[in-house]
C-alpha positions as CSV (number, residue, x, y, z in Angstrom):
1,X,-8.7,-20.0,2.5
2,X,-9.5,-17.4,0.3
3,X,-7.3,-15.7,-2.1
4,X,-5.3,-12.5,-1.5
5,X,-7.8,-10.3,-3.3
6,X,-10.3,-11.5,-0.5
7,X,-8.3,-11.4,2.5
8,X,-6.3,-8.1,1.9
9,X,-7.1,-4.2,1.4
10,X,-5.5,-1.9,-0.1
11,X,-4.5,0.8,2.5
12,X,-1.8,3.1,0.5
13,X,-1.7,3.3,-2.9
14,X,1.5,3.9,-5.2
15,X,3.7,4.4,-1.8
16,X,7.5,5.2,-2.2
17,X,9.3,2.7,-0.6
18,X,9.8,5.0,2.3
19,X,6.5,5.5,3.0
20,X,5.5,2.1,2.8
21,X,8.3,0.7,5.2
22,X,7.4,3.5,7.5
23,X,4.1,2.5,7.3
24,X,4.3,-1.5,7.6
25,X,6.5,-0.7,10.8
26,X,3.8,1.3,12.6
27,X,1.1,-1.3,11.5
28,X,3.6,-3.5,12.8
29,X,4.1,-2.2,16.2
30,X,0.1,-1.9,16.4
31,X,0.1,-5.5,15.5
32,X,-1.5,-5.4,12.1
33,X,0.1,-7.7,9.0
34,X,1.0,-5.5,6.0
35,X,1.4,-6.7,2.1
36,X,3.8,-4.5,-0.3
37,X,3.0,-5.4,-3.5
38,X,3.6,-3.3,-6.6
39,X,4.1,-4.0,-10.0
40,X,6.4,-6.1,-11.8
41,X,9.0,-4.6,-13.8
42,X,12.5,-5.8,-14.2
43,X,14.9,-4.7,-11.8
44,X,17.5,-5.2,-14.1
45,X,16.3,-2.4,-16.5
46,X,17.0,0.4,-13.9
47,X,18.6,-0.5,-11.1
48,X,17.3,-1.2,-7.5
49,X,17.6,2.4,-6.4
50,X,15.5,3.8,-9.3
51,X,13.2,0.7,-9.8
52,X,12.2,1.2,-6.1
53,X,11.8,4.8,-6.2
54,X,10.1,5.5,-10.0
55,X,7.7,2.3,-9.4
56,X,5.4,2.6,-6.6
57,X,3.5,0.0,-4.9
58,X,0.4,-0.7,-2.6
59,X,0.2,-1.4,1.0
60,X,-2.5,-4.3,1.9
61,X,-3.5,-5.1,5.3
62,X,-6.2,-7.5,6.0
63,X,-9.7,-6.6,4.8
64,X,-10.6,-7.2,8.9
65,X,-8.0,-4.2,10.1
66,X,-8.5,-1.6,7.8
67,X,-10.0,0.8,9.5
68,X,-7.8,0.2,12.7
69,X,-4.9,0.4,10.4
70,X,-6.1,3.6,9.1
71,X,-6.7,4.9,12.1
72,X,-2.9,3.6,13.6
73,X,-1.7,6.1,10.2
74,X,-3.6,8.5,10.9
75,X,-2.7,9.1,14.3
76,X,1.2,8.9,13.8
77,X,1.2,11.2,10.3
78,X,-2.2,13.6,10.6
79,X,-5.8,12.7,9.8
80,X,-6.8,12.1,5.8
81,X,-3.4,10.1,5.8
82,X,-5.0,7.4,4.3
83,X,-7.5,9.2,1.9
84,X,-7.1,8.7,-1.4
85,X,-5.6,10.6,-3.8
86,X,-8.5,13.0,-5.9
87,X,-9.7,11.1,-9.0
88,X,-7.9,11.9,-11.9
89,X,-11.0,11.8,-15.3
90,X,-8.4,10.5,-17.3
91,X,-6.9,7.4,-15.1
92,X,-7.7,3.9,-14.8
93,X,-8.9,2.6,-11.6
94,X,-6.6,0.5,-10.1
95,X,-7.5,-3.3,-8.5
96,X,-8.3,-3.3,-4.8
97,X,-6.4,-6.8,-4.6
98,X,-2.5,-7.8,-5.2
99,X,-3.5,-10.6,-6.9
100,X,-5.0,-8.6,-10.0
């Protein structure tokens, strides 16, 4: 089996943690797995509450459904749900796997 860079793609990046359990249950009732995975920062230094809401985090879905999963958020929360955000010239691109 390959490794969860391989398998998954990211579909949202830097969700709240609204909008990612929003989103994992519609690619859930459209049976399509979902990955959160943001990163790692002690809880401990903030709280849950805060640490959830302050540190964003991606959505993965297997590289196989990602264009039915975009398609599944599209549908329920308008089309370009999924797009990415515009490039920012002074950012660092982020890692399209969890495992990075």
């Amino acid at each position: 089996m390959a490794g969860p860079g391989q398998d998954f793609a990211r579909l949202l990046a830097g969700a709240g943690p609204v909008e990612s359990a929003l989103a994992a249950q519609l690619l859930d009732a459209a049976g399509i797995p979902s990955l959160v995975h943001g990163p790692d920062f002690d809880v401990a230094e903030l709280g849950v509450a805060a640490h959830q809401t302050l540190r964003g985090a991606d959505l993965y879905v297997p590289r196989s459904a990602l264009e039915r999963a975009r398609q599944v958020l599209d549908e329920a929360w308008g089309e370009g749900a999924t797009a990415p955000p515009p490039a920012d010239p002074g950012a660092r691109d982020a890692p399209d796997d969890p495992g990075s």
